[in-house]
N, C-alpha and C positions, 0 to 999 in steps of 0.2 A: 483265691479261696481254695481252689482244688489244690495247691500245694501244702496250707497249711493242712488239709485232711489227711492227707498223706503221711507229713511229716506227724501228725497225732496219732495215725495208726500204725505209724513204727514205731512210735514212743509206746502204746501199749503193749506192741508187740514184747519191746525192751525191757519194761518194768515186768509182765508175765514171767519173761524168761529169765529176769534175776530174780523173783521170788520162787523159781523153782530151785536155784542153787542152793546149796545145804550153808554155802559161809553166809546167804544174807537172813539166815532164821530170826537173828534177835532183830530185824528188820521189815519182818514180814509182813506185820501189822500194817507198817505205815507205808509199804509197799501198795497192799490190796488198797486201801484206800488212793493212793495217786492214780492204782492202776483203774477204780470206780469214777476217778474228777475226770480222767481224762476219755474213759468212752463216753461221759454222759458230753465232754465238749465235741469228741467227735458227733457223736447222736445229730446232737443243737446244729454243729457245722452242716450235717446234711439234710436237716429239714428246714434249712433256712435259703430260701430260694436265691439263686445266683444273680448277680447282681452283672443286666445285661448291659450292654453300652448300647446307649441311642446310635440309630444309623446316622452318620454323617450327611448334615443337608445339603441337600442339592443347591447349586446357588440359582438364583434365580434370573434369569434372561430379561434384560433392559430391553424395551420395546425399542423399537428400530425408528429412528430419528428422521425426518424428511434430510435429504439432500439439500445446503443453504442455496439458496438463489444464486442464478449467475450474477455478476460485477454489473452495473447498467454499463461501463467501459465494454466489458468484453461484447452484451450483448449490441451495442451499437458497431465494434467491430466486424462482429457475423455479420451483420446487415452491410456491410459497404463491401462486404468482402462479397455478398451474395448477391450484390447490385452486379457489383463488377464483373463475375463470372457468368451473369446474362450480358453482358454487351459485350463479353467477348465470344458467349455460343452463339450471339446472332448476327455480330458486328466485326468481331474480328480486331474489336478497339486495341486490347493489349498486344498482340500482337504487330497489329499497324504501327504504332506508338514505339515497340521496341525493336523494330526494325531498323536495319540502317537503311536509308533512302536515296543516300547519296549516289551508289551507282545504279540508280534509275533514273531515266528521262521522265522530264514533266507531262508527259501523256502517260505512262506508268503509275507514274503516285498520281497520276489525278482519276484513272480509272479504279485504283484499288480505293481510293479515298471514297469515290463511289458506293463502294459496296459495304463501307464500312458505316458512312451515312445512312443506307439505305435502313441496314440491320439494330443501329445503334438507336433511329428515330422508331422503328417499330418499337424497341423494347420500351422507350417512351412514352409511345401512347397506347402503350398494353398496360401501364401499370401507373402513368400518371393524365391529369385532365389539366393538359395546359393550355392556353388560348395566351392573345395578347388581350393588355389592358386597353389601348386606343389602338384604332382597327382603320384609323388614318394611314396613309401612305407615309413612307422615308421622307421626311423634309417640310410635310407639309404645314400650315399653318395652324394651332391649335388654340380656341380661346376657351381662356383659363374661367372660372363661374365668378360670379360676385363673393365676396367674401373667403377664396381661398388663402391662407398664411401665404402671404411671399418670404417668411423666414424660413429659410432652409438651409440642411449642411449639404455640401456637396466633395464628394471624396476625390481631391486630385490626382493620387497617387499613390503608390507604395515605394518604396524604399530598402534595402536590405536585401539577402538572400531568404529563402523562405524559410527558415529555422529563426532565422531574428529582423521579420518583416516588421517595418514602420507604417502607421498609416500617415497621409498627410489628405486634412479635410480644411474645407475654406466654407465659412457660416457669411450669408445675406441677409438682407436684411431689406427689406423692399426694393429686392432685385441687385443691389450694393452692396459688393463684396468689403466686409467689417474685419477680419481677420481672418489669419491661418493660424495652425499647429499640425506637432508633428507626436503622436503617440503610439504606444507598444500597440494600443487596441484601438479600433476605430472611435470607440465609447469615450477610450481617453482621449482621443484627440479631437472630436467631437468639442466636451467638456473643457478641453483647454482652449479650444477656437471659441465658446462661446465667451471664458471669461478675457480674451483679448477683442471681443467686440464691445462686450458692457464695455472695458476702459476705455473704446472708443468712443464712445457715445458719453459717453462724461463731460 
């Protein structure tokens, strides 16, 4: 806007100053008049209020999102990690464990084994309540109640190195061993010793 006013107040300027020269006489007429059209557009141009630009908006800030939950993995890691680094401030387990033992005499490892016992059952029973289930003695005779299942699995063994352990479980059956299997998981092989006892009992 401020350019075209300009450029229309040189244009009057313009036409002014050629109606003053003597060669545009037979033109003078229609001179005054272009030199009249063009101040009343200046006039209009400056009472015509300038046409502002809106301030540019602010953008607006996205409320801040909670942090997603830890992985139940990761948090089950902390926790063994965090088991672990009490039994070794009061037990000295990793430690004992990663030791070489070899050039120590058996009075040696059996004293530090000691103390390793000593600090690893405190953190035990600082932070669990274990007891035994029968408060019987090693060995001794235990009668079973009326009506317990004498069908049970019982786990013989494992198999493999620990990245690709096998279980091997053996199912009874009123005290008579009906089958075995051998599975990735105990569950499976549980499951596969019960169905080679059904076919024994067929």
């Amino acid at each position: 806007m401020r350019v075209a006013l300009i450029v229309g107040v040189l244009l009057v300027l313009a036409v002014n100053g050629a109606a003053m020269a003597p060669a545009t006489e037979p033109f003078r007429p229609y001179l005054t008049d272009a030199t009249l059209a063009l101040s009343v557009l200046v006039l209009i141009g400056l009472l015509l209020p300038a046409r502002q630009k809106p301030p540019p908006s602010k953008p607006q800030a996205e409320p801040a999102r909670p942090a997603p939950p830890a992985p139940a993995t990761a948090h089950a890691e902390a926790e063994i990690v965090s088991f672990l680094g009490m039994l070794q401030e009061k037990g000295r387990l990793v430690d004992f464990l990663m030791d070489d033992i070899n050039p120590y005499n058996d009075a040696q490892v059996g004293a530090a084994a000691r103390v390793v016992h000593a600090g690893c059952k405190r953190v035990l029973q600082e932070h669990f309540n274990i007891h035994p289930l029968r408060t019987e003695d090693e060995g001794s005779t235990v009668q079973v109640p009326v009506g317990y299942a004498a069908d049970e699995y019982r786990l013989v063994g494992t198999i493999g190195p620990d990245h690709q352990k096998q279980f091997q479980v053996e199912v009874t059956v009123k005290g008579e061993p009906l089958g075995q299997a051998i599975g990735a998981s105990k569950k499976e092989a549980e499951q596969e010793a019960a169905r080679v006892a059904l076919d024994a009992l067929k």
